[in-house]
KEBAPA-344340 format. One line per field, with one value per residue (C-alpha): residue in three letters; x, y, z. Coordinates in steps of 0.1 Angstrom, whole numbers. Example, Ala and Ser with C-alpha at 12.3 -4.5 7.8 and 13.67 -1.06 7.14 Angstrom:
% KEBAPA-344340
r = [Ala; Ser]
u = [123; 137]
v = [-45; -11]
w = [78; 71]
END
This chain:
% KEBAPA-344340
r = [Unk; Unk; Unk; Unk; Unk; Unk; Unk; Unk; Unk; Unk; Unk; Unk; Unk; Unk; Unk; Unk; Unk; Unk; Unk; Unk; Unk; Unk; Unk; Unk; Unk; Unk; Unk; Unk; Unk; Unk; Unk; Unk; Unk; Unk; Unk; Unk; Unk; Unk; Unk; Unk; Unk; Unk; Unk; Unk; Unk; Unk; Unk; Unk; Unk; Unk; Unk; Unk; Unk; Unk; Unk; Unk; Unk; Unk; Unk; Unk; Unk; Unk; Unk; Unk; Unk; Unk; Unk; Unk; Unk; Unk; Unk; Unk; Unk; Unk; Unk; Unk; Unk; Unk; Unk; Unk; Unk; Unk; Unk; Unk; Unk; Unk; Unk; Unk; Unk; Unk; Unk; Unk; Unk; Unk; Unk; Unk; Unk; Unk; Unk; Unk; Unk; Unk; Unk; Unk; Unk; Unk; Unk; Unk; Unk; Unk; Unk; Unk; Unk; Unk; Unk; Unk; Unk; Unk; Unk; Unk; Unk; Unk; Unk; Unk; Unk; Unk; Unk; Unk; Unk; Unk; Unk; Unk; Unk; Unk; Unk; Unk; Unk; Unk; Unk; Unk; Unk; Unk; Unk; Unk; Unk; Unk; Unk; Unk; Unk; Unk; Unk; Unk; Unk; Unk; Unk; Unk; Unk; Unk; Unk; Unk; Unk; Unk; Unk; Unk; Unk; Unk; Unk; Unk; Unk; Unk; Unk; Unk; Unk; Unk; Unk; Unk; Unk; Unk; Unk; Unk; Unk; Unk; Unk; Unk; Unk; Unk; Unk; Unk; Unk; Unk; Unk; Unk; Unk; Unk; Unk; Unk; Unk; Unk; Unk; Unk; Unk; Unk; Unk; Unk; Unk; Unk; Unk; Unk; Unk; Unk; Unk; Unk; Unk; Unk; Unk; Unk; Unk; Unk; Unk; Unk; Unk; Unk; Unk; Unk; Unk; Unk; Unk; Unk; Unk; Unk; Unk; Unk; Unk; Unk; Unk; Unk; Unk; Unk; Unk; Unk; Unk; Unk; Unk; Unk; Unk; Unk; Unk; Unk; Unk; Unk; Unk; Unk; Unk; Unk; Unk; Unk; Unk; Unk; Unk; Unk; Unk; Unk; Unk; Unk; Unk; Unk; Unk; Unk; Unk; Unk; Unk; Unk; Unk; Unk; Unk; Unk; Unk; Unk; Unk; Unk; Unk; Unk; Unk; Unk; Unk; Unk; Unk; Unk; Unk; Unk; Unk; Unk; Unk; Unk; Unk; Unk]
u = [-1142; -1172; -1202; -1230; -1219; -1235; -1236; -1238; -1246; -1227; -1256; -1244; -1214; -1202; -1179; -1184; -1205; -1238; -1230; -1211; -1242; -1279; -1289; -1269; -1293; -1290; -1328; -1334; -1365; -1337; -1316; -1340; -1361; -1322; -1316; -1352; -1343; -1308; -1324; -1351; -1323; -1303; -1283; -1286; -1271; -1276; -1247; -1259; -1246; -1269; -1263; -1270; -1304; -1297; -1260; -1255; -1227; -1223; -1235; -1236; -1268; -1286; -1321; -1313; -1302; -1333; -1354; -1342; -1340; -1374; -1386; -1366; -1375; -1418; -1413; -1415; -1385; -1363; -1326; -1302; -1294; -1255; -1250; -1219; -1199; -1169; -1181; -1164; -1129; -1118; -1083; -1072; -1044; -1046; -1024; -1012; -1006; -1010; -1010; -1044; -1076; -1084; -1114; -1132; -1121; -1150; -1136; -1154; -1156; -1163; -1197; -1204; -1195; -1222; -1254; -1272; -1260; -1275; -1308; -1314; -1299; -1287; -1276; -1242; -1223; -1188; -1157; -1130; -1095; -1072; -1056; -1052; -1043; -1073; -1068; -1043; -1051; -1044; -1070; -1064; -1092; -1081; -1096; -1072; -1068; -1084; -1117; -1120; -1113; -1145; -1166; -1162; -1172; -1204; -1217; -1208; -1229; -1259; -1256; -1247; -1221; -1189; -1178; -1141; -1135; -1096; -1072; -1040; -1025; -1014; -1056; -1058; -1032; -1053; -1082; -1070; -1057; -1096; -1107; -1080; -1092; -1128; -1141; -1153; -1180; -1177; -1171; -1155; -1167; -1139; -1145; -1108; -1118; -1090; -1082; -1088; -1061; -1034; -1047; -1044; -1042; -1068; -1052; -1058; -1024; -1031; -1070; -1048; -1022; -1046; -1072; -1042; -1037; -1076; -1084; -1092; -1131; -1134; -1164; -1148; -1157; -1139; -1143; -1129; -1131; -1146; -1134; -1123; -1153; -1165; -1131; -1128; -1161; -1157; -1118; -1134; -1157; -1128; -1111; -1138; -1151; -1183; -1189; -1195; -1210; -1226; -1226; -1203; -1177; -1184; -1205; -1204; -1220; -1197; -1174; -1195; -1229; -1235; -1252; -1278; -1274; -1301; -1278; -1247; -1259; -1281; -1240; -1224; -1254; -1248; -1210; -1218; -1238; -1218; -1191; -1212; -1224; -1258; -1265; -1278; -1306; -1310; -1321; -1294; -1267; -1281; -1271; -1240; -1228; -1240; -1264; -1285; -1320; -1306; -1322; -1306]
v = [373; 380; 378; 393; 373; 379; 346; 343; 315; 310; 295; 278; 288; 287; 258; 219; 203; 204; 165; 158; 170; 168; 190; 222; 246; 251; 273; 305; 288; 262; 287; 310; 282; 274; 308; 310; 278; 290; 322; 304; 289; 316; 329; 371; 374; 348; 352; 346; 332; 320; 283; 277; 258; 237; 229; 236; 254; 292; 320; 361; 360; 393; 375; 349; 371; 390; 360; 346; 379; 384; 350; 353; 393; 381; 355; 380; 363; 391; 381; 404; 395; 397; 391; 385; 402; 380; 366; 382; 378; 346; 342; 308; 312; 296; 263; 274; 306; 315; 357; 353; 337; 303; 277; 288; 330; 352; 385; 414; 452; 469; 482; 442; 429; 447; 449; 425; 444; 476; 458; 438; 467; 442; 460; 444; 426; 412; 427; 405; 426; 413; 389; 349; 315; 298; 260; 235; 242; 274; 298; 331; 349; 389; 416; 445; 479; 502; 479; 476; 514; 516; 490; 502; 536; 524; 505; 533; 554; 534; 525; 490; 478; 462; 430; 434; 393; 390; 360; 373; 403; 418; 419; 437; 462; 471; 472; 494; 522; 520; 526; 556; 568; 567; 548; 524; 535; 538; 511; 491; 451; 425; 383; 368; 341; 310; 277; 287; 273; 292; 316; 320; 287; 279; 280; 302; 317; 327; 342; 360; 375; 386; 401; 420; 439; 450; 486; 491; 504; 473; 444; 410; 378; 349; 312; 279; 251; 212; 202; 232; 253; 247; 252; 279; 296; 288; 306; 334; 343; 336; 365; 387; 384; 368; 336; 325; 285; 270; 249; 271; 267; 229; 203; 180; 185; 155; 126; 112; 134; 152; 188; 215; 247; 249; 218; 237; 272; 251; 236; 267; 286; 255; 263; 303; 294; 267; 294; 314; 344; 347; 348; 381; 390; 402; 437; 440; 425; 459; 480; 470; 467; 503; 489; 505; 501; 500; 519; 543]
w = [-851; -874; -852; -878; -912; -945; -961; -998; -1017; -1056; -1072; -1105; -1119; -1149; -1151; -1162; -1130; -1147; -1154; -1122; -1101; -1115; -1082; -1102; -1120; -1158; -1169; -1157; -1136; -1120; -1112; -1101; -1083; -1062; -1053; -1039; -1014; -1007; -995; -974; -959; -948; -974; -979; -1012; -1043; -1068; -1102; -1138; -1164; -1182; -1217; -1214; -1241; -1234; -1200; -1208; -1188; -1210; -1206; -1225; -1214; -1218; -1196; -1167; -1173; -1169; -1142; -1121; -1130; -1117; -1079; -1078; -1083; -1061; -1031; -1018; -1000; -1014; -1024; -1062; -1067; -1108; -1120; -1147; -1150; -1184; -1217; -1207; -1219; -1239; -1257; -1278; -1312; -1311; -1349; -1342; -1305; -1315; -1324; -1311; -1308; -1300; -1272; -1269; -1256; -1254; -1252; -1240; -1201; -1218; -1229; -1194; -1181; -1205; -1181; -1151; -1170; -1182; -1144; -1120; -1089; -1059; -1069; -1092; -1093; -1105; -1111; -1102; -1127; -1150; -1140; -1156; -1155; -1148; -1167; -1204; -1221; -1210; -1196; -1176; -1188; -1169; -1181; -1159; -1181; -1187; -1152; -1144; -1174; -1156; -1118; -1134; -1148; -1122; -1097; -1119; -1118; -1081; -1083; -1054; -1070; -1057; -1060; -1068; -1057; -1068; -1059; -1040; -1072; -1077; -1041; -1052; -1082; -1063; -1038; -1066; -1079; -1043; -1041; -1076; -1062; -1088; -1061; -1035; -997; -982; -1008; -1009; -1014; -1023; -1015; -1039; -1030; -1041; -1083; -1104; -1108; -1081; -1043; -1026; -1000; -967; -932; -940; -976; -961; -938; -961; -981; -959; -941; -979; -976; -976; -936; -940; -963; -958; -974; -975; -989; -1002; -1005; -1031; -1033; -1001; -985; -984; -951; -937; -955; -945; -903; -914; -929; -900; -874; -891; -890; -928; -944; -962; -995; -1001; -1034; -1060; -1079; -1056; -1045; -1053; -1021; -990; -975; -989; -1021; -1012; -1038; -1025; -1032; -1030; -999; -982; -984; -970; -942; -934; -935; -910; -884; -887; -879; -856; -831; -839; -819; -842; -865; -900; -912; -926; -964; -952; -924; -953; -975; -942; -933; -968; -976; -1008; -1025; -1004; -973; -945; -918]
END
């Protein structure tokens, strides 16, 4: 049992809810204006993606980051900012000829992954560990080992925590030889992200399996999807991890309600909190996760 849990909140995402819920942010002052409420409502740590203003559609558009970090850092709000670098990794084979590239590949470099980490400086960004089927159609999600030896060697260079984002044990294992490599920074942060197609389904044993595989010193949290968020969160903390909640992950608050991001942190916090632990605090999340700013 987890009785001091960090509780993140997945802002936006990057995937197509923008017209299944109006409440999910799409500008940098939307997104920027969420993350603000979802950290007046308990969450420590606001995980970012920027959204196409114009289409709605996700985008890795340094500008954009830069913008909307800007707007929640001169609020004065105290929120960790966690930015993600997933984008850039996006294969679709060509239906013609499926050795090249077709409609809809983004693939780029470890040094393109990360110019808006390097232009914004978070205290951490994600890191997803591997290579996954992404959904029914014929995208693959490809994070290969030697661009993510590249990226968990920049960001340790400028001091920005990794979020090791894990879809499978195979993506622990890698992890793990990163963290042996020491490429990754004491103590290593995991996200046992569950319930992505064709990734790790969402269930207490799956959490369990793959929380067992952690490196020992390791902080984690984990998530669920749609439905299984909030089960997935009160799991999480009953095996002694954090909690991640957000529009990213889910767009309901219950049965036909659609959510905000403020709603679904608020849920989460009342879970924590029957459960019988407390939310922390941003600067107690910084402590005990060994972030850059954190005090002694």
């Amino acid at each position: 049992m987890n009785f001091e849990v960090i509780v993140t909140c997945a802002v936006t995402g990057a995937g197509d809810t923008v017209g299944k819920n109006p409440n999910v942010p799409v500008t940098p002052e939307q997104i920027a204006d969420s993350a603000i409420k979802a950290a007046q409502a308990g969450a420590a740590i606001v995980h970012l993606h920027v959204r196409d203003p114009d289409t709605g559609a996700g985008s890795r558009d340094p500008e954009l980051f830069k913008k909307t970090v800007q707007l929640v850092r001169d609020s004065g709000t105290d929120v960790v900012i966690n930015l993600t670098a997933g984008m850039g990794g996006d294969w679709v084979p060509d239906p013609q000829n499926p050795s090249m590239p077709g409609p809809g590949t983004d693939m780029i470099g470890a040094e393109e992954r990360l110019r808006h980490v390097q232009e914004c400086m978070p205290e951490i960004c994600s890191l997803d560990c591997g290579t996954l089927n992404f959904g029914n159609d014929n995208t693959i999600y490809i994070s290969t080992p030697p661009i993510l030896r590249r990226m968990a060697e920049l960001v340790k260079e400028w001091g920005v925590k990794p979020e090791l984002e894990v879809f499978d044990l195979g993506h622990i294992r890698f992890a793990r030889q990163m963290v042996e490599e020491g490429l990754i920074a004491d103590p290593p942060l995991f996200q046992i992200c569950l319930g992505i197609p064709w990734g790790a389904d969402q269930s207490v044993d799956t959490m369990k399996a793959m929380k067992d595989h952690l490196p020992p010193e390791a902080s984690w949290a984990s998530f669920g999807i749609s439905r299984m968020q909030m089960p997935m969160a009160a799991a999480a903390v009953a095996m002694g991890g954090n909690v991640r909640v957000g529009l990213e992950d889910n767009i309901y608050l219950d049965r036909g309600v659609l959510a905000t991001n403020e709603q679904l942190v608020t849920r989460a916090i009342e879970i924590i909190t029957r459960m019988g632990a407390r939310p922390l605090t941003p600067q107690e999340a910084r402590n005990k996760l060994g972030l850059r700013g954190a005090t002694a």
